[in-house]
C-alpha positions as CSV (number, residue, x, y, z in Angstrom):
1,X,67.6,-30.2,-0.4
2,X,65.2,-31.7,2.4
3,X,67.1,-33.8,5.0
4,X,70.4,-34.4,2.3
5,X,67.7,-35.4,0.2
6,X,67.6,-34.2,-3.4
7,X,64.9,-34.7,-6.2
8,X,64.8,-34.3,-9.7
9,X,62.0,-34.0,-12.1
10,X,63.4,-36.0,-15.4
11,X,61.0,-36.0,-18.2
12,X,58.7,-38.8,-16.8
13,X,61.3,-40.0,-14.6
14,X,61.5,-38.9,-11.0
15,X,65.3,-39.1,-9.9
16,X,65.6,-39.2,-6.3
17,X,69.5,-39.1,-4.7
18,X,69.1,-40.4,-1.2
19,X,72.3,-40.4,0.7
20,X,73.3,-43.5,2.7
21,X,74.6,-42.7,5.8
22,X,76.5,-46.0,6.7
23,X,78.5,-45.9,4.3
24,X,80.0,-42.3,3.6
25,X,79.8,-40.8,0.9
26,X,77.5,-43.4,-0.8
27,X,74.2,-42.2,-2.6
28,X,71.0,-44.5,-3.3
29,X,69.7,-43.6,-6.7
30,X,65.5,-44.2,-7.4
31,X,64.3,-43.7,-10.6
32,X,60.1,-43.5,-10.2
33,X,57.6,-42.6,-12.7
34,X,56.0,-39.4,-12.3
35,X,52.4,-40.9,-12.6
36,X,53.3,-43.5,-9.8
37,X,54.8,-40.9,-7.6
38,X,52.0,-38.1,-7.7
39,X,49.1,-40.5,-9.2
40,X,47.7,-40.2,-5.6
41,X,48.2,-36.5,-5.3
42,X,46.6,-35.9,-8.7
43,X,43.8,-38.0,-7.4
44,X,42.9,-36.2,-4.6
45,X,43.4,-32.4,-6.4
46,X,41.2,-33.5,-9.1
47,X,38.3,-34.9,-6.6
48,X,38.7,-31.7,-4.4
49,X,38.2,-29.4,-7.0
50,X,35.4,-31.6,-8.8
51,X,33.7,-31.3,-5.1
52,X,34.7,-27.9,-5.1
53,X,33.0,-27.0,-8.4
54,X,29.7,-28.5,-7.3
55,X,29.5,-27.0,-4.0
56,X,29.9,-23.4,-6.3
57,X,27.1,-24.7,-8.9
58,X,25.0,-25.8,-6.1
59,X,25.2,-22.9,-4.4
60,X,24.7,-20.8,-7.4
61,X,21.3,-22.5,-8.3
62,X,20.0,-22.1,-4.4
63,X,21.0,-18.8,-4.7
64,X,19.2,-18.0,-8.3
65,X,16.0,-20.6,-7.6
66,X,15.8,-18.6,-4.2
67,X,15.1,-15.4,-5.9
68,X,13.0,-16.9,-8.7
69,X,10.9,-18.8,-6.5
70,X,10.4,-15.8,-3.5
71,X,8.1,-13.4,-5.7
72,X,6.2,-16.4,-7.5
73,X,5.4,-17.5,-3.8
74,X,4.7,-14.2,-3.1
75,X,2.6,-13.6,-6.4
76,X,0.5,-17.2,-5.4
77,X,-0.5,-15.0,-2.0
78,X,-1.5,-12.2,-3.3
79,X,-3.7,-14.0,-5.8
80,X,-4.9,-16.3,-3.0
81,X,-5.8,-12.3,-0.8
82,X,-7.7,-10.9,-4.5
83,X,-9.6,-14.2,-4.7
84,X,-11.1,-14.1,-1.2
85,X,-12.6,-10.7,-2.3
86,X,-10.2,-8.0,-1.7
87,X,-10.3,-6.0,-4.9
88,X,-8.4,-3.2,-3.4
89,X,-5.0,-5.3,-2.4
90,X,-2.3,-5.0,-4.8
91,X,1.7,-6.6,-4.8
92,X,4.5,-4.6,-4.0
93,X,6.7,-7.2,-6.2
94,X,8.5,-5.1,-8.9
95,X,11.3,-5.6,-11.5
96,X,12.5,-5.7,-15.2
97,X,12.2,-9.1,-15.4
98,X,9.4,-11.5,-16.5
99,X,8.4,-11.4,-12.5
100,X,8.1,-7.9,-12.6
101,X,6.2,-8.0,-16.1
102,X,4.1,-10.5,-14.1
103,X,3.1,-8.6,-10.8
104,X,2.6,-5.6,-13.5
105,X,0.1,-7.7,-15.1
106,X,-1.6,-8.9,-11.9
107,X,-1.7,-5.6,-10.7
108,X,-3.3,-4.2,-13.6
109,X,-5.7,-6.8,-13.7
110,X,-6.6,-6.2,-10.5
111,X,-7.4,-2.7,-10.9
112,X,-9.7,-3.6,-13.7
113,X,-11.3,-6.0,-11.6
114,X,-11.9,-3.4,-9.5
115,X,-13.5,-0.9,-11.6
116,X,-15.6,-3.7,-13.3
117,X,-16.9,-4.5,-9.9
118,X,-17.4,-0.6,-8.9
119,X,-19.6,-0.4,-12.1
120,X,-21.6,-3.4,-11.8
121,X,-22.6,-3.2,-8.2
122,X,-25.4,-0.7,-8.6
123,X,-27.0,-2.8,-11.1
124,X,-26.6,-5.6,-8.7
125,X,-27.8,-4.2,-6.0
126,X,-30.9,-2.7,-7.9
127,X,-31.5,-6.6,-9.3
128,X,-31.5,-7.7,-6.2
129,X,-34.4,-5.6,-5.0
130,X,-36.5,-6.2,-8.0
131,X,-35.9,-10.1,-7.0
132,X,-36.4,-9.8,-3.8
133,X,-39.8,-7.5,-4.2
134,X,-41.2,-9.8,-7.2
135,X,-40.1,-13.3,-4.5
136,X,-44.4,-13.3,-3.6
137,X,-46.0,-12.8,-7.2
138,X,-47.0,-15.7,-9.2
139,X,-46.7,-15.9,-12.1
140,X,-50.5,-16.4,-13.6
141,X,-51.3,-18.3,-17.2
């Protein structure tokens, strides 16, 4: 009882006993439907936990996107550091997932990147100097 004020959930019916206090020992009896009486409420638990929910699944993808997107970003760098000539640098990126299976595979291309280079610079250099000595002889016909 709230204030002499009693409540009764009937089926569909809500039964509410209010008691009239100018004239004693009178009662006012209000019969409501329960969808007119807690329509509102409903309403606003519904909407709450709908908001709820996405805030959760919003967070969620940040959250997973964040650490998808952190090594690839990472990855980009490290090619962007190989591809300005540093044959040496590898990524410190590792995992079981396809990122990791992915910085595995850059990493081992980059090592054979830089054994193809440590085995073709000789030859390089060697063709160079036969360029650069044969640069003054023409070529006679």
């Amino acid at each position: 009882m709230l204030g002499g004020t009693r409540a009764r959930l009937l089926g569909l019916l809500l039964v509410m006993v209010v008691p009239l206090t100018a004239l004693a020992g009178a009662n006012l009896w209000m019969q409501l439907p329960v969808d007119v009486v807690f329509g509102n409420v409903w309403a606003g638990l519904i909407w709450g936990a709908a908001v709820a929910y996405l805030l959760v699944i919003f967070g969620l993808a940040c959250t997973l996107s964040h650490r998808i997107v952190r090594p690839l970003r990472e990855l980009g760098k490290d090619a962007a550091i190989l591809a300005s000539g540093n044959l040496s640098h590898r990524t410190a990126i590792s995992g079981s997932d396809e990122v990791g299976a992915l910085a595995a595979a850059f990493n081992a291309m980059a090592t054979a990147l830089e054994v193809r280079h440590r085995e073709i610079e000789p030859s390089m250099v060697r063709l160079f100097a036969i360029w650069k000595s044969s640069v003054g002889i023409r070529a006679v016909r």
